[in-house]
Backbone as a printed PyTorch tensor [residue, N CA C, xyz], in Angstrom:
tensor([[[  0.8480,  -1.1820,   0.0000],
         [  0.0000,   0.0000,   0.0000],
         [  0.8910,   1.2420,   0.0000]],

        [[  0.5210,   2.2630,  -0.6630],
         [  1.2990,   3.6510,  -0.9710],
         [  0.8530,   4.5910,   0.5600]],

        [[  1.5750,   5.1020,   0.3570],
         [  2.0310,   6.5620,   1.4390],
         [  0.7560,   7.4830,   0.9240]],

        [[ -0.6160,   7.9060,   1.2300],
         [ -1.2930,   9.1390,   0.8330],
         [ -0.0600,  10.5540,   0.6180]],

        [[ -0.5220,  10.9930,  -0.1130],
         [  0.1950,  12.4690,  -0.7270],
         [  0.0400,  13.2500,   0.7500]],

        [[  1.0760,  13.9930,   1.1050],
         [  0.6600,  14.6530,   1.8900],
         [  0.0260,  15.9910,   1.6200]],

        [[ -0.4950,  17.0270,   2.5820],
         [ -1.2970,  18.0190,   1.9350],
         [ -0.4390,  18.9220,   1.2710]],

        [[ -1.3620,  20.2080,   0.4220],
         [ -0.5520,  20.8000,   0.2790],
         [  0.6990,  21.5790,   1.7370]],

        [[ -0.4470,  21.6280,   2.8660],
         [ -0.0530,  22.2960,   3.7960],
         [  1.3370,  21.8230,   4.2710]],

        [[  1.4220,  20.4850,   4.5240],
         [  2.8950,  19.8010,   5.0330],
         [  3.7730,  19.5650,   4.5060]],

        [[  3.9960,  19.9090,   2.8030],
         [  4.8020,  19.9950,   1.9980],
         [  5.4570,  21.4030,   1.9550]],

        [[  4.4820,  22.4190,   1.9860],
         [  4.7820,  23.9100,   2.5260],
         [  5.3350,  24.1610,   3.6850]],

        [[  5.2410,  23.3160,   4.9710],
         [  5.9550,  23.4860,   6.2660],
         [  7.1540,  22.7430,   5.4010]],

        [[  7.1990,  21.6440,   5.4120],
         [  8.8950,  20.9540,   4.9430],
         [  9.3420,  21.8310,   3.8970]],

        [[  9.0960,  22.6630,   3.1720],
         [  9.9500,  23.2320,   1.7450],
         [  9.9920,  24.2630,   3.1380]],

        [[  9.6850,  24.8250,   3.9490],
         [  9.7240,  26.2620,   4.3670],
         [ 11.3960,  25.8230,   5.5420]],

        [[ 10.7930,  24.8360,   6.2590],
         [ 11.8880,  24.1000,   7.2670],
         [ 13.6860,  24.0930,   6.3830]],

        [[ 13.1030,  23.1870,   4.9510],
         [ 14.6640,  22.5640,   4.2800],
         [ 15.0330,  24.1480,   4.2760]],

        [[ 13.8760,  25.3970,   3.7640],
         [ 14.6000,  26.8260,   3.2500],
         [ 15.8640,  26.8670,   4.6020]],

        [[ 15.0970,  26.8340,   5.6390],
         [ 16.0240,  27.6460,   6.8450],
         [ 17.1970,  26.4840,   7.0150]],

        [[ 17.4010,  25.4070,   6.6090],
         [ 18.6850,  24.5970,   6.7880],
         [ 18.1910,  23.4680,   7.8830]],

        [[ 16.9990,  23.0340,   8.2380],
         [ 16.7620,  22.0950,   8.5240],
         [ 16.5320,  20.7860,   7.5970]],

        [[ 17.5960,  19.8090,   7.6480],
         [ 18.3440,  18.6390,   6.9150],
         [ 17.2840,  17.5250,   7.0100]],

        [[ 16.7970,  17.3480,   7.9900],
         [ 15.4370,  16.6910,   8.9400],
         [ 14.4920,  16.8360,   7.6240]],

        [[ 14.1530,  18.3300,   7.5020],
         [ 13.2850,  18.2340,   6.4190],
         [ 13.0890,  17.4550,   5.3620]],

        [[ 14.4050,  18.2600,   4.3480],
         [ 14.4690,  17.5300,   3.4530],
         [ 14.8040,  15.6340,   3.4400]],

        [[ 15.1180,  15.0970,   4.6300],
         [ 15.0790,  13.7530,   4.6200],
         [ 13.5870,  13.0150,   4.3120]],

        [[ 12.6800,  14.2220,   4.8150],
         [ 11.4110,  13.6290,   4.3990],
         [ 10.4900,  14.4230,   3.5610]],

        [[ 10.8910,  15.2120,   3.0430],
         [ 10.2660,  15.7190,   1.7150],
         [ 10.7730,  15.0410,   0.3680]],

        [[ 12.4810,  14.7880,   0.6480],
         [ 12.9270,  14.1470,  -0.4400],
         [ 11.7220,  13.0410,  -1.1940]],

        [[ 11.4920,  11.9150,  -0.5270],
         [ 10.9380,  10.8130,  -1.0250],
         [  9.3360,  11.2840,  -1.4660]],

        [[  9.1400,  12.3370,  -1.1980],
         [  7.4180,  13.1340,  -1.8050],
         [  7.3850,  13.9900,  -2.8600]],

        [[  8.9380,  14.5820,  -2.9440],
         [  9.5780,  15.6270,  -3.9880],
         [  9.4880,  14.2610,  -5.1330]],

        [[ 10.3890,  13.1970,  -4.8710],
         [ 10.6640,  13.1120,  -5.9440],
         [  9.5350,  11.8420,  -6.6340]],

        [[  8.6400,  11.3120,  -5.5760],
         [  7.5520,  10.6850,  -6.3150],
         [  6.5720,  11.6170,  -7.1850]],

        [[  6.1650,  12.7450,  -6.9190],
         [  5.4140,  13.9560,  -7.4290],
         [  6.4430,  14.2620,  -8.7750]],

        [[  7.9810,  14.3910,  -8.6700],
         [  8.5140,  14.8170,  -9.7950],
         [  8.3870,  13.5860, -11.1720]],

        [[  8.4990,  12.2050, -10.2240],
         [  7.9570,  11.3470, -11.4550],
         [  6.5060,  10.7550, -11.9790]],

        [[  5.8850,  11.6540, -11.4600],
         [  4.4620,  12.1310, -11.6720],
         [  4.5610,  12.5110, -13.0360]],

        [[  4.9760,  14.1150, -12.6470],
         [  4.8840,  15.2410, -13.7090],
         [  6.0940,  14.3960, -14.8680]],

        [[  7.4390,  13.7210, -15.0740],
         [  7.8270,  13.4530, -16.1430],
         [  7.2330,  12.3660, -16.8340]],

        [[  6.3660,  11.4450, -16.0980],
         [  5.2660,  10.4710, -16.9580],
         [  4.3410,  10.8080, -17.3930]],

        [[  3.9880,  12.0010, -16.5950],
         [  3.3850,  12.9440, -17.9580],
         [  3.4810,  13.1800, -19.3680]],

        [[  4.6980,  14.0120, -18.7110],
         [  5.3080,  14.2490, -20.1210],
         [  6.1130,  12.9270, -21.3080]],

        [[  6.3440,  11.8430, -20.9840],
         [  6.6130,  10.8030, -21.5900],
         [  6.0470,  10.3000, -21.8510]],

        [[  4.5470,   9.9410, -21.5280],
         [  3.8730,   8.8940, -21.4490],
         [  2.9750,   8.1940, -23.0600]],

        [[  3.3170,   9.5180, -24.0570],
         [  3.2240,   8.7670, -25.1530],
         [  4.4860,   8.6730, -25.9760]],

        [[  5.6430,   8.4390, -25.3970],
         [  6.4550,   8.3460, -26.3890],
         [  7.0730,   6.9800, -26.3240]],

        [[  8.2690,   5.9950, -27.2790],
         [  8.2960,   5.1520, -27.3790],
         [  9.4250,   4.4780, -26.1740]],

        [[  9.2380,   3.1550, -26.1590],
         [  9.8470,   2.9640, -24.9260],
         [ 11.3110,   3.1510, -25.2180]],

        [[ 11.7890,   3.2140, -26.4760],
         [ 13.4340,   3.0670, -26.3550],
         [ 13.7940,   4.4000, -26.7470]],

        [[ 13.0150,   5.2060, -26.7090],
         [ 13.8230,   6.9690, -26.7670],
         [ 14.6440,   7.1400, -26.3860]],

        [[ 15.5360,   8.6390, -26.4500],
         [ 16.5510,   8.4740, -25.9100],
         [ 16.4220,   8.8300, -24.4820]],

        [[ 15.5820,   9.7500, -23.7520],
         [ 15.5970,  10.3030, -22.7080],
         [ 14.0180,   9.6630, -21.8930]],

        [[ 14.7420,   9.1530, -20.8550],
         [ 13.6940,   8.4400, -20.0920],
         [ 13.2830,   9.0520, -18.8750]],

        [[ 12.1660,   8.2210, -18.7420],
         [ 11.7140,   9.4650, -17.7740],
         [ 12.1290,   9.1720, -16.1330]],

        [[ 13.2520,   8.0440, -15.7080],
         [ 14.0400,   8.1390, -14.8620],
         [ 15.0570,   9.1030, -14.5040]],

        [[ 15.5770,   9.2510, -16.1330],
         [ 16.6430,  10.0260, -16.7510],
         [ 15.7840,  11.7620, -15.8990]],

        [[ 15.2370,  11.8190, -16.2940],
         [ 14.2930,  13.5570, -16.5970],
         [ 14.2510,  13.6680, -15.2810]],

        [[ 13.5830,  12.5320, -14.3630],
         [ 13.3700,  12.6580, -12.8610],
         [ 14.7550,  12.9890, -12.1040]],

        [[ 15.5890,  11.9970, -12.2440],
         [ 16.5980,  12.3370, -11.7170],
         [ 17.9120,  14.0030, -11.8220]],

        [[ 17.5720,  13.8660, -13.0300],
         [ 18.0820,  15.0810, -13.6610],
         [ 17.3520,  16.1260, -12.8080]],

        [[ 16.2760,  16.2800, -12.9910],
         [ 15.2410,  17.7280, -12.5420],
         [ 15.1870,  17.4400, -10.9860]],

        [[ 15.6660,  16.2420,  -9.9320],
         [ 15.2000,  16.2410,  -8.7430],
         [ 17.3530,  16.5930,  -8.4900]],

        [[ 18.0450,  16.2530,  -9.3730],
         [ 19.0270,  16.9090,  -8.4580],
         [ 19.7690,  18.4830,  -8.5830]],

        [[ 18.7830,  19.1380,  -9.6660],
         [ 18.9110,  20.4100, -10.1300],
         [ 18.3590,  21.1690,  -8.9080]],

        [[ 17.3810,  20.6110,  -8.1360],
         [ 16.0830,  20.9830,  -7.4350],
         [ 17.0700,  21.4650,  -6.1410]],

        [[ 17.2530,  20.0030,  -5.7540],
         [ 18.3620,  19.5190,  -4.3160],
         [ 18.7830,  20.8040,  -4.0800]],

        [[ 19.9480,  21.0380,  -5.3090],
         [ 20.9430,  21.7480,  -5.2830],
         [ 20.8910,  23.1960,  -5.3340]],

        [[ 19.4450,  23.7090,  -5.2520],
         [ 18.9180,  24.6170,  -5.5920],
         [ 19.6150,  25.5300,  -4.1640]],

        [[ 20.5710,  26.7830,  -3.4850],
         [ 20.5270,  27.5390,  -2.5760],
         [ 20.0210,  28.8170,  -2.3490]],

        [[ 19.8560,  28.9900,  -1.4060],
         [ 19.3220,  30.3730,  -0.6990],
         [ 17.7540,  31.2010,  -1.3460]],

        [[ 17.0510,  29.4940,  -1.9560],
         [ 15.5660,  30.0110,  -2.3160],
         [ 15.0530,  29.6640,  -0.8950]],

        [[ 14.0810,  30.2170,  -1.2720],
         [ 12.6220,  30.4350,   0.1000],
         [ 11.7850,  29.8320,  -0.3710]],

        [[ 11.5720,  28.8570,  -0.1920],
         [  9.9450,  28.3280,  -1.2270],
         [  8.5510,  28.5520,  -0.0340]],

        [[  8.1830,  29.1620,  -0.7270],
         [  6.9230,  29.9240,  -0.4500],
         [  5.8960,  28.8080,  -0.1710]],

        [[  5.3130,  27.9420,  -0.9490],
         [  4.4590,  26.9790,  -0.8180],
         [  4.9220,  25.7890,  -1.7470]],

        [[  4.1460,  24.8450,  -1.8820],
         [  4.0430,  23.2910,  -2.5860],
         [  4.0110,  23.6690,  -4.5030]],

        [[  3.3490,  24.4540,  -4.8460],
         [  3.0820,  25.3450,  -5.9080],
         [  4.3610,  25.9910,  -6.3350]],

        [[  5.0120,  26.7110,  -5.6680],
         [  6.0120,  27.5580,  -6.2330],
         [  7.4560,  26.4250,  -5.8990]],

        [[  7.1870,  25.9210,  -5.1140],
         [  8.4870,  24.3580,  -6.0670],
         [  8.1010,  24.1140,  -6.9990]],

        [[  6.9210,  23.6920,  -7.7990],
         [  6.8720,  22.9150,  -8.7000],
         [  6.3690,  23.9860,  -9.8780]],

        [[  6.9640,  24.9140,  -9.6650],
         [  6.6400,  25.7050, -10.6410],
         [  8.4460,  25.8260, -10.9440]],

        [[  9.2880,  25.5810, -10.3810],
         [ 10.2540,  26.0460, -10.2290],
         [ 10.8470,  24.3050, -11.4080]],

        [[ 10.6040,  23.1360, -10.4530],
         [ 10.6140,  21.9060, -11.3900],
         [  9.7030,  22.0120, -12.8960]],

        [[  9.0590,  23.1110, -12.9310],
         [  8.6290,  22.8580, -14.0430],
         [  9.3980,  23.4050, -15.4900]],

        [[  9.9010,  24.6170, -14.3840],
         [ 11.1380,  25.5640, -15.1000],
         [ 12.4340,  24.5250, -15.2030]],

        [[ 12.5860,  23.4160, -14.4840],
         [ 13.6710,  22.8630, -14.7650],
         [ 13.2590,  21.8960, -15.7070]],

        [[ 12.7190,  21.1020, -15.4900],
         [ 11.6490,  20.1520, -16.7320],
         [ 12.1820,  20.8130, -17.8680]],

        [[ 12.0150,  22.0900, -18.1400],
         [ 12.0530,  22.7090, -19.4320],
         [ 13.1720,  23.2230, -19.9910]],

        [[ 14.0410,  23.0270, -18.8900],
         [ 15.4860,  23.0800, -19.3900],
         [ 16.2470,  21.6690, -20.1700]],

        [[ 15.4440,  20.7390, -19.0130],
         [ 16.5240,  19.2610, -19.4060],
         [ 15.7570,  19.0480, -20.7600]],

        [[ 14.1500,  19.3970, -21.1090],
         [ 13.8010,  18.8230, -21.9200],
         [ 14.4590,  19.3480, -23.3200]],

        [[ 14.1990,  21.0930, -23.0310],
         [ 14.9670,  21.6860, -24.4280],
         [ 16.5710,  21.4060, -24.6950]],

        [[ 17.4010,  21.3160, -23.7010],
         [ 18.7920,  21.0490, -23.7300],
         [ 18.8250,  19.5390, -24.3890]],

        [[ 17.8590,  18.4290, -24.5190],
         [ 17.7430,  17.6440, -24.4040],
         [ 17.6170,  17.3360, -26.3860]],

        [[ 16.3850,  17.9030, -26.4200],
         [ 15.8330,  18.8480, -27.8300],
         [ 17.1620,  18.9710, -28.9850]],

        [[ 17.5290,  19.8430, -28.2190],
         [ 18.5730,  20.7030, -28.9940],
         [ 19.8110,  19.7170, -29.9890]],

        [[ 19.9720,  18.6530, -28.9190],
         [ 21.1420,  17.8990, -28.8890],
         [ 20.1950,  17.1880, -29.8150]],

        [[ 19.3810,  16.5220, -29.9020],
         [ 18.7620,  16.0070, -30.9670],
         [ 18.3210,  16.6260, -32.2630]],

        [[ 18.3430,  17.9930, -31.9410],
         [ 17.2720,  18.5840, -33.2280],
         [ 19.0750,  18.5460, -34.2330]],

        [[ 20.1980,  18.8030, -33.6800],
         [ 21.2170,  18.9130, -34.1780],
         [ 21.7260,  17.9770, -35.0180]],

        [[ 21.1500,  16.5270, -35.1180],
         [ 21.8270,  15.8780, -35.8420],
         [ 20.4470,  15.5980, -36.7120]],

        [[ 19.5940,  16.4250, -37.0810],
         [ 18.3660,  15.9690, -37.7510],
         [ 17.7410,  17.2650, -38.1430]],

        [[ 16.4890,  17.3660, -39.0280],
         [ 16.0410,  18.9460, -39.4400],
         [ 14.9810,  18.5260, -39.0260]],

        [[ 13.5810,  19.5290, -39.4810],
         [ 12.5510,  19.3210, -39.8810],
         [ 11.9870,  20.9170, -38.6800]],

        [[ 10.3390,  20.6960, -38.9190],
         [  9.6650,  21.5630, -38.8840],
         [  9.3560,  21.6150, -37.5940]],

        [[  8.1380,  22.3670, -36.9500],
         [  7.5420,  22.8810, -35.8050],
         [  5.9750,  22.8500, -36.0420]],

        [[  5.3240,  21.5710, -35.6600],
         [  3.9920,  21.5860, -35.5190],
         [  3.8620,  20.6190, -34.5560]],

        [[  2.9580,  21.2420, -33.6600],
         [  2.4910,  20.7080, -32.1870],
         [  1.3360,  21.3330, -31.6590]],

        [[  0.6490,  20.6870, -30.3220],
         [ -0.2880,  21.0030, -29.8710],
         [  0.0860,  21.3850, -28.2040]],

        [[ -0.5370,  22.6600, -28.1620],
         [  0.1700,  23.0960, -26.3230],
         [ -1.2990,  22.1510, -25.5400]],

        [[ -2.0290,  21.6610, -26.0660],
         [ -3.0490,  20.6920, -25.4830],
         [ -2.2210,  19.4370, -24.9270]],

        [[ -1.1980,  18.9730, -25.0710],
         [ -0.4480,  17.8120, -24.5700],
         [  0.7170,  18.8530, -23.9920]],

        [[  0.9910,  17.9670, -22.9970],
         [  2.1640,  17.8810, -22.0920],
         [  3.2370,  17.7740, -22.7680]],

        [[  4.5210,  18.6440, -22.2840],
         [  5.5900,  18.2020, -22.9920],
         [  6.4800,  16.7990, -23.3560]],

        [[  6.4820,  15.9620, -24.3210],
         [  7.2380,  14.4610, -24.6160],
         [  8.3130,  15.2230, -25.2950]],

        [[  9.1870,  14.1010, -25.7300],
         [ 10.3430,  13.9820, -26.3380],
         [ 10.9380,  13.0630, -27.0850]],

        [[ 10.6460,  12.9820, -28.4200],
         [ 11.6370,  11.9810, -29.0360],
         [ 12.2740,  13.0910, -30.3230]],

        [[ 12.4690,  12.3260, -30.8490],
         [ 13.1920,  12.7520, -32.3490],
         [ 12.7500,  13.4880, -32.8280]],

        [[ 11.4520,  13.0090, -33.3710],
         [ 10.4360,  13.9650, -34.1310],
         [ 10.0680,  15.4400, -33.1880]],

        [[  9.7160,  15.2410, -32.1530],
         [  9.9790,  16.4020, -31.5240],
         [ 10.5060,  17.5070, -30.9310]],

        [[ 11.7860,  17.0400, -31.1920],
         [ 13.2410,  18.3700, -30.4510],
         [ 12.7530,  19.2220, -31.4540]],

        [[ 12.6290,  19.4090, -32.9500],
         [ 12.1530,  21.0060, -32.9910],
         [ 10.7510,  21.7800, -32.5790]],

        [[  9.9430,  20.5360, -32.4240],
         [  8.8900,  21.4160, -31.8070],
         [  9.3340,  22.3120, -30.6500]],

        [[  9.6910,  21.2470, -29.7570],
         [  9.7610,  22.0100, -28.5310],
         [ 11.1210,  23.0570, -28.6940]],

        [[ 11.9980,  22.8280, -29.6420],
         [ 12.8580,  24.2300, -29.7180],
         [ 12.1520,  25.5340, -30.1280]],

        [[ 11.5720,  25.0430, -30.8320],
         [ 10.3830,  25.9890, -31.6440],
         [  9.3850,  26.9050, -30.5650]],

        [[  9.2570,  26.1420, -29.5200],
         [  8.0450,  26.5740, -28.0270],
         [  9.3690,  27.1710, -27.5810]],

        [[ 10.3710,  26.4400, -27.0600],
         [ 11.1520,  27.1240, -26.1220],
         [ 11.5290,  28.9570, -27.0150]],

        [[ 11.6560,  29.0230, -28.2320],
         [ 12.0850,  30.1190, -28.7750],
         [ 10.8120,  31.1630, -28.6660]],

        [[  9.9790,  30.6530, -28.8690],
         [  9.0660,  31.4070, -28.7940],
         [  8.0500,  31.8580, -27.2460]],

        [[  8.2640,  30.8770, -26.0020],
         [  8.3570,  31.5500, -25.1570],
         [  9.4110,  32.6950, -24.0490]],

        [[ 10.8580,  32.2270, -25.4240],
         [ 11.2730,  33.4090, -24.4670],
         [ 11.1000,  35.0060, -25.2270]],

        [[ 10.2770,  34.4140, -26.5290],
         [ 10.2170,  35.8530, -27.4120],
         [  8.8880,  36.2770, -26.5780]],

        [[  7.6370,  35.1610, -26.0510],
         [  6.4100,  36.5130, -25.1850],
         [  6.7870,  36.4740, -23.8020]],

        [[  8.1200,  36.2690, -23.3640],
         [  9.1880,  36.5730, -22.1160],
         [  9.2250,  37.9310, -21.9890]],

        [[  9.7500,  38.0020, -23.2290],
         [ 10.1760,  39.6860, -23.2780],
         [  8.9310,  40.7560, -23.4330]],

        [[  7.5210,  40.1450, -24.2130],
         [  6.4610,  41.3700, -24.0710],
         [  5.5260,  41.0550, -22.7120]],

        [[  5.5690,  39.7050, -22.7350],
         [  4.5370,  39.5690, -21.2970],
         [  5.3220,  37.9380, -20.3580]],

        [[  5.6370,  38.2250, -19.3560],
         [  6.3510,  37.2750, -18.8000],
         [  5.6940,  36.2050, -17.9760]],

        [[  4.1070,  36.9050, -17.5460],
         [  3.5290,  36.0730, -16.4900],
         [  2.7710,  35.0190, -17.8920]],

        [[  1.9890,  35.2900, -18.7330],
         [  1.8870,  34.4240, -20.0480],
         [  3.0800,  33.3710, -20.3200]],

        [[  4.2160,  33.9340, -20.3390],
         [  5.0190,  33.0910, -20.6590],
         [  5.1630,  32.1120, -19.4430]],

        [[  5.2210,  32.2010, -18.2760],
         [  5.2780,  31.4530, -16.9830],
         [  3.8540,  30.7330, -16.9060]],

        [[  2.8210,  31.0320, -17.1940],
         [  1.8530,  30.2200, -17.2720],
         [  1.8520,  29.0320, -18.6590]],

        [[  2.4690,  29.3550, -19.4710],
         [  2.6760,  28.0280, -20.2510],
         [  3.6220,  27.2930, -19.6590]],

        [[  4.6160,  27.8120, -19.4120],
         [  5.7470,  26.7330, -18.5830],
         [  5.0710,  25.9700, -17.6510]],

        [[  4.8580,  26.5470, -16.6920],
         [  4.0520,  25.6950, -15.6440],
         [  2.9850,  25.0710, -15.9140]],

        [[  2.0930,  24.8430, -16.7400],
         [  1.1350,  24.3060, -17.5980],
         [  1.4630,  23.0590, -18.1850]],

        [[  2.2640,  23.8100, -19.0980],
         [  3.1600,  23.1080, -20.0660],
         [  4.3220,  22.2620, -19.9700]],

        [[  5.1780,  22.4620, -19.2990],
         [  6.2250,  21.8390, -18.5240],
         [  5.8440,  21.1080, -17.5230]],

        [[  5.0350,  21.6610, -16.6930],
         [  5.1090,  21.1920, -15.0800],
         [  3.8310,  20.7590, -15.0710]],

        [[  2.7260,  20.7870, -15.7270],
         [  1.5560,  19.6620, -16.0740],
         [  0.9090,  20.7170, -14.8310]],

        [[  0.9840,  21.5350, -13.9120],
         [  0.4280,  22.1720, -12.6720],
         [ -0.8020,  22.5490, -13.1540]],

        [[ -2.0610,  22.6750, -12.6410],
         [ -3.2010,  23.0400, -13.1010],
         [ -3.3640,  24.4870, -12.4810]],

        [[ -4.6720,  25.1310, -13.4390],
         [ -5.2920,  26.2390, -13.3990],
         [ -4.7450,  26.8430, -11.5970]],

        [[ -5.1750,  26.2630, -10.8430],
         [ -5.5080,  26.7310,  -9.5200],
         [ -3.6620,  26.5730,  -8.6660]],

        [[ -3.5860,  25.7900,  -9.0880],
         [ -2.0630,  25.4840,  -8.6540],
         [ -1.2930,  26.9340,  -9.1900]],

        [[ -0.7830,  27.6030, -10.6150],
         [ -0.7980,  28.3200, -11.1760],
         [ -1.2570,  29.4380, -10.4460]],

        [[ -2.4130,  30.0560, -10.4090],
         [ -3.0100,  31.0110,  -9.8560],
         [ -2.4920,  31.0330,  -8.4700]],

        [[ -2.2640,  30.5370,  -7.7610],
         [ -1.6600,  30.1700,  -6.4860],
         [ -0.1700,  30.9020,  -6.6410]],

        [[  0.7200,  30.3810,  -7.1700],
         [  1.5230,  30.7210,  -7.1670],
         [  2.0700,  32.4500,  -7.8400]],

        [[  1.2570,  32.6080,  -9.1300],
         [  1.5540,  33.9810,  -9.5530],
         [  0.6390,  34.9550,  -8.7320]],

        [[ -0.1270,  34.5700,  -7.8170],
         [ -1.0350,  35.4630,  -7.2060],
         [ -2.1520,  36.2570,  -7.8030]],

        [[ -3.0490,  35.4240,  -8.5930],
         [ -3.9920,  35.8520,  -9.2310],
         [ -4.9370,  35.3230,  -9.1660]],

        [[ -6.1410,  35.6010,  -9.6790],
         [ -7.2480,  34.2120,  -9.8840],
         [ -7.1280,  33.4560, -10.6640]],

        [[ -8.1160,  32.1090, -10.8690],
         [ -7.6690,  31.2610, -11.4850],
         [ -7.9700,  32.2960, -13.0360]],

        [[ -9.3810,  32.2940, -12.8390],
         [ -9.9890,  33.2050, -14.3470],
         [ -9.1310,  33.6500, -14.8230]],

        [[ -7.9500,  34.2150, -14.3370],
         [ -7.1560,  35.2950, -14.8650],
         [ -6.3840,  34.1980, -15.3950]],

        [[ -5.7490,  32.8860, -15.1120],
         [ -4.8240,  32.2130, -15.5510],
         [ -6.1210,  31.5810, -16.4310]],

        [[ -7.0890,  30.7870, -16.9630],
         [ -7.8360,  30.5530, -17.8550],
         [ -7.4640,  31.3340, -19.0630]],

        [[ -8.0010,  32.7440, -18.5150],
         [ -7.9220,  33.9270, -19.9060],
         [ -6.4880,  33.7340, -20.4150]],

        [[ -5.7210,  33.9060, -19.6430],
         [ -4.1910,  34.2370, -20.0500],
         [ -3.8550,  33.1370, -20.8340]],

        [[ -4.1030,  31.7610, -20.2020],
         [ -3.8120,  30.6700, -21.5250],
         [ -3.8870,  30.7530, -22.4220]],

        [[ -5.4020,  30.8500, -22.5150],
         [ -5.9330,  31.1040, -24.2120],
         [ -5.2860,  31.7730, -24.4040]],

        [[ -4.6930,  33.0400, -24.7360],
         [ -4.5440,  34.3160, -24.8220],
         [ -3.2170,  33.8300, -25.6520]],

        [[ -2.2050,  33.6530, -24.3360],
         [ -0.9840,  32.9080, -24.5630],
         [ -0.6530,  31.7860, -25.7370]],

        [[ -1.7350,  30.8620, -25.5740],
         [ -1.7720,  29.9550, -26.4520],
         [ -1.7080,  30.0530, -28.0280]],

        [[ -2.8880,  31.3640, -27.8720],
         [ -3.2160,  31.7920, -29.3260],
         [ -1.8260,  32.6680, -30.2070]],

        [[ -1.0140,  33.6720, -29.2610],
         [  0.0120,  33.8720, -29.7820],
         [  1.2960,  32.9810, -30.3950]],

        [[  1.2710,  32.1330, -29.2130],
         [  2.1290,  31.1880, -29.1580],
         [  2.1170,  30.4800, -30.9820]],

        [[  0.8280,  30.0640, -30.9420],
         [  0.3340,  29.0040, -32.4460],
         [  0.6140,  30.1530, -33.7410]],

        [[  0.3560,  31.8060, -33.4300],
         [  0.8550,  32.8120, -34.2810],
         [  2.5110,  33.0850, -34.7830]],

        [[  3.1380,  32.9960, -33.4490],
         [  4.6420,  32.7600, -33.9060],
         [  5.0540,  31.9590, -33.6040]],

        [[  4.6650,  30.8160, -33.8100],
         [  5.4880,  29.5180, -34.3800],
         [  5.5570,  29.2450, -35.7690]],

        [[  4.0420,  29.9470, -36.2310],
         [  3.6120,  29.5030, -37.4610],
         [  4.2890,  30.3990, -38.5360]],

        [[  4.8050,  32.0740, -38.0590],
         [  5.9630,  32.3650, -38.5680],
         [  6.7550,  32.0550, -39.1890]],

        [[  7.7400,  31.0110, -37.9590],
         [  9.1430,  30.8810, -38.3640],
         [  9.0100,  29.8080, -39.6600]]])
């Protein structure tokens, strides 16, 4: 039988505890951090083929010791870690991308309706997303952070809103919003 998730609330005391240098903490957040982190990368893998190159042990481990190693953040709540893993998600995945899109060409068509995967066929999509969210980075940044965390970090509406301090409505609208640009300059390049 599995361990129930703990709440959001006791994940927010332990991220707040590990902030101040209690070790205690993280001995027992570790094993909740990183079942939740291979949550969110079977997400994102879960339709791709089993012998890809990047697995989603690979992604977990990668993004849970980027996390670890993370100093002198404050994590605020359960939400703004995993908004933070979602920002890392999106590093290993595009770094990941890149190294693939390099020995291969092709185009940029995708759907921000699925979670981020990764094989072959896809390193330019997602180079293609990664370029183009850091181009509505630069005109609107909380848009761009709501696809990441969406998008990357699988976090829902309310999770999201939580963390940027808004309502959810406001993160609803902004998706779309976001989304619709997003499908405008991709279709650009």
């Amino acid at each position: 039988m599995t361990n129930p998730s703990p709440s959001p609330q006791e994940m927010t005391r332990l991220l707040a505890a590990w902030s101040e240098g209690d070790h205690s903490a993280l001995d027992k957040l570790a094993p909740l951090v990183y079942a939740e982190l291979h949550h969110m990368a079977r997400r994102h893998m879960r339709r791709e083929r089993p012998d890809h190159t990047l697995q989603t042990t690979a992604l977990v481990n990668e993004a849970y010791l980027r996390l670890i190693d993370q100093r002198d953040v404050h994590w605020r709540n359960r939400a703004h870690f995993f908004a933070i893993a979602a920002q890392m998600m999106r590093r290993i995945l595009i770094d990941h991308a890149r190294k693939r899109a390099s020995a291969k060409g092709g185009g940029a068509k995708f759907s921000l309706e699925e979670t981020a995967v990764l094989s072959d066929e896809r390193a330019a999509e997602l180079i293609a997303l990664d370029e183009a969210l850091d181009s509505l980075a630069e005109i609107d940044e909380r848009k761009s952070k709501i696809v990441e965390m969406r998008f990357f970090g699988g976090l829902g509406v309310e999770e999201i809103a939580n963390v940027l301090g808004v309502s959810p409505d406001t993160i609803t609208r902004e998706w779309g919003r976001a989304k619709a640009w997003l499908h405008r300059e991709i279709q650009k390049s």
